[in-house]
C-alpha positions as CSV (number, residue, x, y, z in Angstrom):
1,X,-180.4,152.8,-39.1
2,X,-177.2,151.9,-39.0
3,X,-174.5,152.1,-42.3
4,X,-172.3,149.7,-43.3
5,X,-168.7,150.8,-44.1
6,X,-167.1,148.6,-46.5
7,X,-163.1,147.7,-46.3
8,X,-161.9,147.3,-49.7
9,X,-160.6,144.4,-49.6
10,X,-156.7,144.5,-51.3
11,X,-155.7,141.4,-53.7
12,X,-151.9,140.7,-53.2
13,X,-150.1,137.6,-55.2
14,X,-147.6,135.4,-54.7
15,X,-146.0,133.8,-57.4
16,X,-145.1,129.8,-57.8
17,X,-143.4,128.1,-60.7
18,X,-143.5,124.5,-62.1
19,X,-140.4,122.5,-63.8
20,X,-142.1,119.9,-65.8
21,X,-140.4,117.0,-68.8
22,X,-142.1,116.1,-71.3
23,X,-140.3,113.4,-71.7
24,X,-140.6,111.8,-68.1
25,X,-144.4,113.2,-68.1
26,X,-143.8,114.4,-64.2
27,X,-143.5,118.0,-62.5
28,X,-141.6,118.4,-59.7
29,X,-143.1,120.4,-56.7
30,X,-143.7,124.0,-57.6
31,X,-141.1,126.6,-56.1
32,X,-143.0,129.2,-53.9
33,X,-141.1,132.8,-54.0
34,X,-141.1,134.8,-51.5
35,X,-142.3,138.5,-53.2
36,X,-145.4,139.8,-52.8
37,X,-146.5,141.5,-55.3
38,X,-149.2,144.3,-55.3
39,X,-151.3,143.2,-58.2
40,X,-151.8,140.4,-61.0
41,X,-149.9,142.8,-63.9
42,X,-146.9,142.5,-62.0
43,X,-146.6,138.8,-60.3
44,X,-147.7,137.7,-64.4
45,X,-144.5,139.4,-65.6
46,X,-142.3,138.2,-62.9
47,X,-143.8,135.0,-63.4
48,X,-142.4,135.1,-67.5
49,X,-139.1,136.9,-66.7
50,X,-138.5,134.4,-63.8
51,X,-139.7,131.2,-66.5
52,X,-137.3,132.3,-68.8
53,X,-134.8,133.0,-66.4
54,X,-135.2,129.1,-65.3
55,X,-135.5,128.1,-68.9
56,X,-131.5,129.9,-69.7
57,X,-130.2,128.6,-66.5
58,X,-131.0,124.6,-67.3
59,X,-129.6,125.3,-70.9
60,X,-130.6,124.3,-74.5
61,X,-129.0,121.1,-74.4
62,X,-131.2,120.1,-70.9
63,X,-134.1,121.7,-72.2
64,X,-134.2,119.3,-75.6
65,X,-133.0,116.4,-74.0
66,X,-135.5,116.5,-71.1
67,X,-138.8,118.2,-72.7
68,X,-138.2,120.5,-70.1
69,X,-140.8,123.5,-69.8
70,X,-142.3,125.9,-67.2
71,X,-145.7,126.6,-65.4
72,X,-146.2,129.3,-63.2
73,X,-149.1,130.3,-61.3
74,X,-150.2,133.9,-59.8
75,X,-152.1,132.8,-56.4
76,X,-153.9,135.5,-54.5
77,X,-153.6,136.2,-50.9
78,X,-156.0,138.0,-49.3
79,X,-155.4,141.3,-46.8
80,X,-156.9,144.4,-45.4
């Protein structure tokens, strides 16, 4: 009989975010940072701070005239 040992398998994230108009209807590519982070808690609230962050730096005036808003996305990345 032989017992299986089971590696517990460690979910790490990288975070990507999305510029998107509303008014042109198009996204452009989605920028891919380079933190890891240790779990989905944390690469969620970078993934706000970071949005609005994006949203301060294009400005109010951009941001109306443009429809301009934010997606971000927490992707997993699997390792042992």
């Amino acid at each position: 009989m032989g017992s299986k040992i089971k590696v517990k398998e460690i979910m790490k994230y990288i975070l990507t975010i999305t510029l998107c108009s509303l008014v042109d209807a198009t996204c452009i590519q989605p920028h891919i940072f380079p933190d890891v982070y240790e779990d989905l808690y944390n690469c969620q609230l970078a993934g706000y701070q970071k949005s609005i962050e994006k949203i301060e730096e294009i400005g109010n005036d951009n941001v109306n005239k443009h429809g301009i808003y934010t997606k971000f996305a927490c992707n997993n990345i699997n390792s042992t």
